[in-house]
N, C-alpha and C positions, 0 to 999 in steps of 0.2 A: 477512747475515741468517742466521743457525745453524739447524741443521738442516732448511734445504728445499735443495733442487741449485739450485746457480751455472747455471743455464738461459742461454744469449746469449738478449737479445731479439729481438725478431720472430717468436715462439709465437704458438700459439693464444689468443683472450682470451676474454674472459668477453662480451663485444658482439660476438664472430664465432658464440658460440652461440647468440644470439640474446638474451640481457638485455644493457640498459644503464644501468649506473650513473647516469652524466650524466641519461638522460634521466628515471630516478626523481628524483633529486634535481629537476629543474628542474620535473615534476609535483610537488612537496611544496610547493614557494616559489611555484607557480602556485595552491594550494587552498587558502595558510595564513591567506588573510583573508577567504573565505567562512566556512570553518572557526570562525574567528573570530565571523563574526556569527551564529551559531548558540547562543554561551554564554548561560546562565543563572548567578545568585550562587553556583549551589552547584558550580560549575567550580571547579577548581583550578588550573591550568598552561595550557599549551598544547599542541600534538601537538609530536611529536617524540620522546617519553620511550617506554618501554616498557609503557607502560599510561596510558592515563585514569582519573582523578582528581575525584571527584566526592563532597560532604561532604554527607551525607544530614542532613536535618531533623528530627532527632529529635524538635524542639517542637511542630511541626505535628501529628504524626501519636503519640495512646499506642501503638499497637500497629499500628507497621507492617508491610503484606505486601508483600514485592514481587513483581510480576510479568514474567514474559519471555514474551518472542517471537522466530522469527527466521522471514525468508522469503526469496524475489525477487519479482522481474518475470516470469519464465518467458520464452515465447518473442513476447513482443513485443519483446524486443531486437531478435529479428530484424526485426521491422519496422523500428527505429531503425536497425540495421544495413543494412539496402538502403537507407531513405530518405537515411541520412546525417546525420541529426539525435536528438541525445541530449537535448534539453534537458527535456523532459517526463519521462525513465523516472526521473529521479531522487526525484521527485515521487512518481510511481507507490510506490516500494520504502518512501519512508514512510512513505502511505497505509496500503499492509498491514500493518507491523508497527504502527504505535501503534492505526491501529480495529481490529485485534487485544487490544492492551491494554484500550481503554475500556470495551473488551465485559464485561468484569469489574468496569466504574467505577476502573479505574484510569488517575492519572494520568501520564501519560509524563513520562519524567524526563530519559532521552539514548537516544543509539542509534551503534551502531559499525557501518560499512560493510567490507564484501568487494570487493573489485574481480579480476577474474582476468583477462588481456589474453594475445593472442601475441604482441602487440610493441605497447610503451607507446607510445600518441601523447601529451605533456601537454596538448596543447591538447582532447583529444577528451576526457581524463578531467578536467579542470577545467572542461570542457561537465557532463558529469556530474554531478559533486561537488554542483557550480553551483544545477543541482535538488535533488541532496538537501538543501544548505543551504535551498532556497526551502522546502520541503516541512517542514523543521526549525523554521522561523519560523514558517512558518502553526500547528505543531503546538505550537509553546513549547515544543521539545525540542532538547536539545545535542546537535549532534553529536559525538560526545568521542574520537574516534578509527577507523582501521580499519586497514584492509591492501590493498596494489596488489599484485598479484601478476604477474610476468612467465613466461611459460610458454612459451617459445619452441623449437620442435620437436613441441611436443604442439598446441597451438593454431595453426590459421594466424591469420597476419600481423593482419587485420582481425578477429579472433574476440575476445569481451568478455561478461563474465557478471558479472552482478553480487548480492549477497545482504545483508543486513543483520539487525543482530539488535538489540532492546528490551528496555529496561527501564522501568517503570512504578510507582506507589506506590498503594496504597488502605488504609485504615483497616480492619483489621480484626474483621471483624463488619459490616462496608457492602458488602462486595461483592456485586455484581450479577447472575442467575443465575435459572436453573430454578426452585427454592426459593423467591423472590418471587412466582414470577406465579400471578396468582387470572384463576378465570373470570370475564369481563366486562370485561378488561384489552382497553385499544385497542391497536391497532398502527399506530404511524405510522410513515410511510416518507419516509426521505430520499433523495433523485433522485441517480441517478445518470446524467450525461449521455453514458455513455459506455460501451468493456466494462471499463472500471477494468483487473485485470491479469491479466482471468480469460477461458477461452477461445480464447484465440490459436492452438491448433493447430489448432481447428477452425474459426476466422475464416478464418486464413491458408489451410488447406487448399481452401476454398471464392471466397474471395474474394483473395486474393494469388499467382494461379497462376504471375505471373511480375513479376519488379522493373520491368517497363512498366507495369504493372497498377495497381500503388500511383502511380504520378502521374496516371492518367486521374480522373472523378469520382466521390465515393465510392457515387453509386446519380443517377438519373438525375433533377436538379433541385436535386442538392447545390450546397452553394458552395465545397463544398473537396474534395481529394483524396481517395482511399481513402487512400494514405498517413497524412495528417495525420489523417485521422477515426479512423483508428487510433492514431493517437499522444495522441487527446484525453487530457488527464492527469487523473488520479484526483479527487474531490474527497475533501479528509482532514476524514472527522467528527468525529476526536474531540475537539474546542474545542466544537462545539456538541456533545455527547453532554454534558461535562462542562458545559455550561451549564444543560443543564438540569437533571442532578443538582440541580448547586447550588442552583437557583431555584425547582424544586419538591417539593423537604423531603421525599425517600422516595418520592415517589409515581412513579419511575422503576425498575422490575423487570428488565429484562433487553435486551440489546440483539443480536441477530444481525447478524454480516459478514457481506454476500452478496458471497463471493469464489468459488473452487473448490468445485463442487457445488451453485453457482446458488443459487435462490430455496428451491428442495426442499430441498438437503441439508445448509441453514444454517440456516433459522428452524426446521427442526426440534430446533437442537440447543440452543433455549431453552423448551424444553417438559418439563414435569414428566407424570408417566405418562397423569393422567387428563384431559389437556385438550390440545384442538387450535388450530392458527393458520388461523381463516380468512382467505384475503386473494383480496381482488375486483380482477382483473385488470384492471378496467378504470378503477378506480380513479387511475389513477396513466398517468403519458402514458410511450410508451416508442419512444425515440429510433427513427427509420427505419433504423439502421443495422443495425439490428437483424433489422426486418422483410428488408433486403435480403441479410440471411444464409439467413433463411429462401428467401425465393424463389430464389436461386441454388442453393442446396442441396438444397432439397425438407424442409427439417430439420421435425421435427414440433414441435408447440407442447411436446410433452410433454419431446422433449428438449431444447429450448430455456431448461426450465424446471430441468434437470438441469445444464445447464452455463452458462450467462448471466445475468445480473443482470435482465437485459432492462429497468433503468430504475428499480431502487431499489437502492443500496449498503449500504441500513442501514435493520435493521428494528428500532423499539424499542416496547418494550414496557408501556405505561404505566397507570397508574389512569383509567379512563374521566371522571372529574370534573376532570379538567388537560390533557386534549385541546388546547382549546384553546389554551390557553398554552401548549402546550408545541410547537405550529405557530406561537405568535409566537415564541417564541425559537428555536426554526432560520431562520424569516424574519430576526428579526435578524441572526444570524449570517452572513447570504448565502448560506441555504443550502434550495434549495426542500425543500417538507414537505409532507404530503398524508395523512391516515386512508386506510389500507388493509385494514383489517377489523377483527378482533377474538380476541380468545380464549373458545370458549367448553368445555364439558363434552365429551372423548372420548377416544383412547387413544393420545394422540404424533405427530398425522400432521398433516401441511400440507394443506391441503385451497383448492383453487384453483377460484373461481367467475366 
């Protein structure tokens, strides 16, 4: 071989520094027929190439916009990481980026995963992948590619992060936003059973003080773990988000993620100058797990309202004459629904009664 030095073997290798070849290869041929069941017509190839391949629909749409997102999971990994179990985060990483997209009315189209690891297990990232595929079907979105990354020296052995990023499509001139919504717009809200992937430092600093802690029960009268009550997986709205687009012709204005920054510091960001989101607390049932952050904690309602869902993941925003239709079609979709106030006349602020 020219110009590299005639080395004797038994060097250093590239799997004494901690990545292995082998064991990326045999994670690829472990994820390539989830992978698989994730495609839509407008896929192209399969993974393996240097990019994903995906033939946009020009028919569908005169003036397409697309939209991006990228997120994670944050530090509920580390819950999955003590419990031992990934099957759920991968779900989660969906969730955020595509009801990111829909909040625009856009429809999701694919999405590419990051994976960062100190030492590849395949079995633990085809745990993985596993949910993001599931989380890709519920959403009718491809997965069209990503990247494992081995980091050996910098991460320990058991350490994994994960991020992904979306692409989406709407028609433009339909997008969904501040600009729609008029006084006397409902808000209805879709349940969230769980902290979806928001919170976790302050779950875990309160409620996960030690990895015995997550196998006890998650509050007293539960039927599951704190572990697993934390690991509850997201539910992904934007199928129903987009169904109701569809089925009620306009009369859909705007939608808020209630991810980082809670209830406060996301319905605020579908408000136009002169008008406020009221929404009635008690409207809407909100998981115990929640309650039992507070009581361990002492945490106020006020900041609980800053940082947790506390039991709606999505708040949208609608013409008050399709209310109710627009609660049949999240009930259809399997996705509980509930009027949670209203928009009326003020100056940007959420106001909570």
């Amino acid at each position: 071989m020219s110009r590299l030095l005639d080395q004797p073997s038994g060097g250093r290798t590239y799997a004494q520094s901690g990545v292995s070849i082998e064991a990326g290869d045999e994670a690829v041929e472990r994820i390539k027929g989830v992978v698989a069941s994730t495609a839509r017509p407008e896929v192209l190839g399969g993974i393996g190439g240097f990019g994903g391949l995906f033939a946009l629909n020009t028919k569908k749409f005169r003036e397409p916009v697309l939209v991006a997102s990228a997120d994670g999971v944050g530090t509920k990994l580390e819950v999955a990481r003590q419990v031992g179990r990934y099957d759920t985060v991968g779900v989660d990483l969906v969730a955020m980026l595509v009801d990111d997209l829909v909040c625009v009315g856009a429809e999701p189209l694919f999405l590419l995963d990051y994976v960062a690891v100190g030492a590849l297990n395949p079995a633990l990232l085809e745990e993985l992948v596993s949910g993001i595929a599931r989380g890709c079907r519920v959403a009718h979105t491809a997965l069209l590619g990503g990247e494992t990354a081995e980091h050996g020296g910098v991460m320990k052995p058991d350490e994994l992060d994960v991020a992904g990023f979306a692409v989406g499509i709407v028609e433009r001139g339909s997008e969904l936003g501040p600009h729609l919504v008029r006084g006397g717009d409902v808000l209805v809200g879709l349940a969230s059973p769980g902290l979806r992937s928001n919170g976790y430092t302050l779950a875990r600093s309160i409620l996960a003080t030690s990895q015995a802690a997550l196998h006890e029960l998650a509050y007293e009268g539960a039927e599951r773990s704190l572990g697993d009550e934390l690991l509850v997986e997201s539910v992904i709205y934007a199928p129903t988000v987009l169904a109701m687009i569809g089925e009620l012709a306009g009369a859909v204005h705007a939608c808020a993620h209630v991810t980082g920054g809670g209830i406060l510091g996301n319905v605020v960001r579908i408000l136009p100058p002169s008008l406020d989101a009221v929404i009635e607390m008690s409207s809407f049932a909100t998981p115990e797990i929640f309650f039992e952050i507070q009581r361990r904690g002492r945490v106020s309602a006020d900041e609980m309202v800053r940082v947790f869902n506390c039991g709606i993941g999505m708040v949208v925003a609608i013409e008050a004459g399709v209310a109710d239709a627009a609660l049949d079609v999240a009930r259809s979709a399997g996705v509980d629904a509930v009027i949670v106030g209203e928009v009326r006349p003020g100056n940007a602020q959420v106001v909570l009664t």
